[in-house]
C-alpha positions as CSV (number, residue, x, y, z in Angstrom):
1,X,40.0,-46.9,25.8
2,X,37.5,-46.9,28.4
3,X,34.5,-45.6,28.4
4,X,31.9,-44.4,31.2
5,X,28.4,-45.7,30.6
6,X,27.1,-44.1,33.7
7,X,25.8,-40.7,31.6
8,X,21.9,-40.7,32.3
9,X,21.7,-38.2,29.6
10,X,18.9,-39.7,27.4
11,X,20.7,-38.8,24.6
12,X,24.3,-37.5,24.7
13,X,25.8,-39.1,21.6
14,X,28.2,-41.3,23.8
15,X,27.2,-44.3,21.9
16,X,25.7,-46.1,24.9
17,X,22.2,-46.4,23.8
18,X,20.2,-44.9,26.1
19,X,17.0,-44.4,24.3
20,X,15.1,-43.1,21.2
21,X,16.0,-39.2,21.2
22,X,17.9,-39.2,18.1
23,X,18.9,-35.7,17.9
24,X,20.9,-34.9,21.8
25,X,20.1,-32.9,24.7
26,X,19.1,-29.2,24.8
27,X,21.7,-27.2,26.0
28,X,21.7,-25.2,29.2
29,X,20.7,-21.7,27.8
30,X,24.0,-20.5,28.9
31,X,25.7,-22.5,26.0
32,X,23.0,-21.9,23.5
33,X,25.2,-20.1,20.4
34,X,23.7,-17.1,18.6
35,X,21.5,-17.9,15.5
36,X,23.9,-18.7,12.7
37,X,23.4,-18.7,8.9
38,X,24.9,-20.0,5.9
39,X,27.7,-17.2,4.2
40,X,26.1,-16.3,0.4
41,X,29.2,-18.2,-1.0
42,X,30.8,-21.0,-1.8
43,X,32.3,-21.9,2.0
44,X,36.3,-23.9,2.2
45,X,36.1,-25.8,5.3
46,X,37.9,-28.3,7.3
47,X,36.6,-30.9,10.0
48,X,39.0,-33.0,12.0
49,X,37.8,-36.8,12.6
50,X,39.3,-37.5,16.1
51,X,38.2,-41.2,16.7
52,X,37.9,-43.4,19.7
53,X,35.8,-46.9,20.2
54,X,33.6,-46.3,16.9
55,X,33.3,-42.9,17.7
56,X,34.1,-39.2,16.9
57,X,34.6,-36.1,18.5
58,X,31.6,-33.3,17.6
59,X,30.4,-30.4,18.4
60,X,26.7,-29.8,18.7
61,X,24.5,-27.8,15.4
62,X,21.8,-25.6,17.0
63,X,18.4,-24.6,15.6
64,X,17.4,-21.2,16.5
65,X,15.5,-22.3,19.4
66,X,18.7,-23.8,21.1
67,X,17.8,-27.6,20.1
68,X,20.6,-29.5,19.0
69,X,19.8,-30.1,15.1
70,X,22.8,-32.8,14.8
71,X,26.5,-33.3,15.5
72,X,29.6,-32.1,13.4
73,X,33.3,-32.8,13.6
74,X,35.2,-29.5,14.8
75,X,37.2,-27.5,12.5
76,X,36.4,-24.4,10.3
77,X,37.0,-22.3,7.5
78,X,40.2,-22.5,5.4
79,X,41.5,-18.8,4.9
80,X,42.5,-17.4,1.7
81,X,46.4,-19.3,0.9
82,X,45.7,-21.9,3.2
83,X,45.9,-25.5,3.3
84,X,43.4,-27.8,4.8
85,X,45.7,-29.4,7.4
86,X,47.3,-26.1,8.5
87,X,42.8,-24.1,8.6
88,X,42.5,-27.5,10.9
89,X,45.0,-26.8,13.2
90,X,44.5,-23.5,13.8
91,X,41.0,-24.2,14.0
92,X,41.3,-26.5,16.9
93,X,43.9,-24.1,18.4
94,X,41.9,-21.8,18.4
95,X,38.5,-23.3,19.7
96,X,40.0,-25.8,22.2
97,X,43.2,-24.2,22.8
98,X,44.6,-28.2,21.9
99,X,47.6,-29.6,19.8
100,X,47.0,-32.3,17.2
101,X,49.2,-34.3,15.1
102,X,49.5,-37.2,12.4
103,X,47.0,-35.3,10.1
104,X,45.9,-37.3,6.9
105,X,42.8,-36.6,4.4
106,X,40.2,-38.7,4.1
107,X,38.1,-37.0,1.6
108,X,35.9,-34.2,0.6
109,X,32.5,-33.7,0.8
110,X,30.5,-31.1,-1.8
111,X,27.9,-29.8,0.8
112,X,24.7,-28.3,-0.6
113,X,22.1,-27.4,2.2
114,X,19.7,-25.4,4.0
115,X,19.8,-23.9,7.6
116,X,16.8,-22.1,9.4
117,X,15.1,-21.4,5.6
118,X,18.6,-19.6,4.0
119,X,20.7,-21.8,1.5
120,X,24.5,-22.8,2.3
121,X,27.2,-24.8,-0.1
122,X,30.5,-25.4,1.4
123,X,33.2,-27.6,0.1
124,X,34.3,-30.0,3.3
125,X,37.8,-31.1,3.6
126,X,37.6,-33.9,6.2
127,X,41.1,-34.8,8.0
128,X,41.9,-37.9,10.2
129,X,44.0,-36.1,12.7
130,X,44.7,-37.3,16.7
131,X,45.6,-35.0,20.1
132,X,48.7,-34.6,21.4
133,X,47.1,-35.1,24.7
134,X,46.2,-38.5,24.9
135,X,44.0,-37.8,27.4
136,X,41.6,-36.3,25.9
137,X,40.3,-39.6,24.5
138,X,39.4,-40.7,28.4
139,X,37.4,-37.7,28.8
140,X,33.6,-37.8,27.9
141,X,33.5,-34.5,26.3
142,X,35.7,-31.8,25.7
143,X,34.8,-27.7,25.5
144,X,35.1,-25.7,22.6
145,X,34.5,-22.0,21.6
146,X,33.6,-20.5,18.2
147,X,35.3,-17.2,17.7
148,X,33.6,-15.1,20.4
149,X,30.7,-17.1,21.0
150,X,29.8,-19.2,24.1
151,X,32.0,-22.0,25.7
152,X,30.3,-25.1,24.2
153,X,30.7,-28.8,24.4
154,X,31.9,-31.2,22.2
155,X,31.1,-35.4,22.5
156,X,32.1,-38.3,21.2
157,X,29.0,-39.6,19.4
158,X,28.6,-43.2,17.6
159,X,29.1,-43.4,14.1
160,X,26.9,-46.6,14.0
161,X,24.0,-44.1,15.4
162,X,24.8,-41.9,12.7
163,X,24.7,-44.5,10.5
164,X,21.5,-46.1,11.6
165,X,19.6,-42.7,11.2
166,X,19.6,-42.4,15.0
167,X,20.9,-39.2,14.9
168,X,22.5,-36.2,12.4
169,X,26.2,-36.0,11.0
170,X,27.2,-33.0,9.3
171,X,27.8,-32.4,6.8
172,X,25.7,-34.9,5.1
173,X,27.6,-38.1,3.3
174,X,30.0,-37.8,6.3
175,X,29.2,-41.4,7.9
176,X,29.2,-43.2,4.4
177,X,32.8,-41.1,3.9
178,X,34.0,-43.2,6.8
179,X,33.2,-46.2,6.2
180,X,32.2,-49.4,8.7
């Protein structure tokens, strides 16, 4: 599918390269989420791997400060009697207000890791999955909410960046998961 080059966004994730920011822009402070810590447990997620052109579809992971740390695939926590593929559509439901289809797993990811000084472990269930709206893979980005936080916006970023070290996946092992 096409793809517009034009972005003059140093570092959007769009996998044009534009230059060495590996990390992505700042968002405007409107966007910026509330701090966010690890939960004291053992975490169920899933994350939906939407592709397009070497790509996926992410939303950004914030420092404290409102600097985008790295990228991560959307989904979310898998409630108690759940499956994976029924927490991911929800999840996306319920962030994006969008219908997806022709969901498959790829994998799962043990996650061990540390967040603004506090410890986190979640176990990652990560789903191939595509949109109903075929659209959406001609747009550049596509906006999300968490729960009650702010309207935020996800991007398709370049797996080779991720890859390459050019720039964070989350959770960690997610690029290798993938494959070339």
């Amino acid at each position: 599918m096409p793809h517009d080059h034009s972005c003059h966004d140093p570092a959007c994730g769009c996998g044009h390269d534009h230059g060495a920011n590996p990390v992505g822009p700042r968002p405007p402070v409107a966007e910026a989420p509330r701090p966010w810590r690890p939960a004291a447990h053992v975490r169920p997620l899933a994350v939906g791997i939407f592709q397009r052109d070497g790509q996926i579809l992410c939303g950004p992971v914030h420092n404290d400060d409102g600097t985008i740390k790295g990228w991560r695939p959307l989904g979310g926590a898998i409630g108690f009697g759940e499956r994976a593929a029924e927490a991911l559509t929800r999840e996306i439901r319920e962030e994006s207000e969008q219908e997806i289809t022709d969901i498959r797993p790829l994998g799962v990811l043990e996650n061990l890791f540390e967040h603004e000084g506090m410890a986190g472990h979640e176990i990652v269930f990560v789903l191939a999955a595509r949109f109903t709206n075929e659209t959406l893979y001609e747009a550049d980005q596509l906006a999300f909410s968490e729960g009650d936080g702010p309207e935020m916006t996800a991007k398709w970023v370049s797996l080779d960046k991720a890859r390459a070290g050019r720039m964070q996946l989350f959770p960690d092992g997610l690029a290798d998961l993938l494959g070339e």
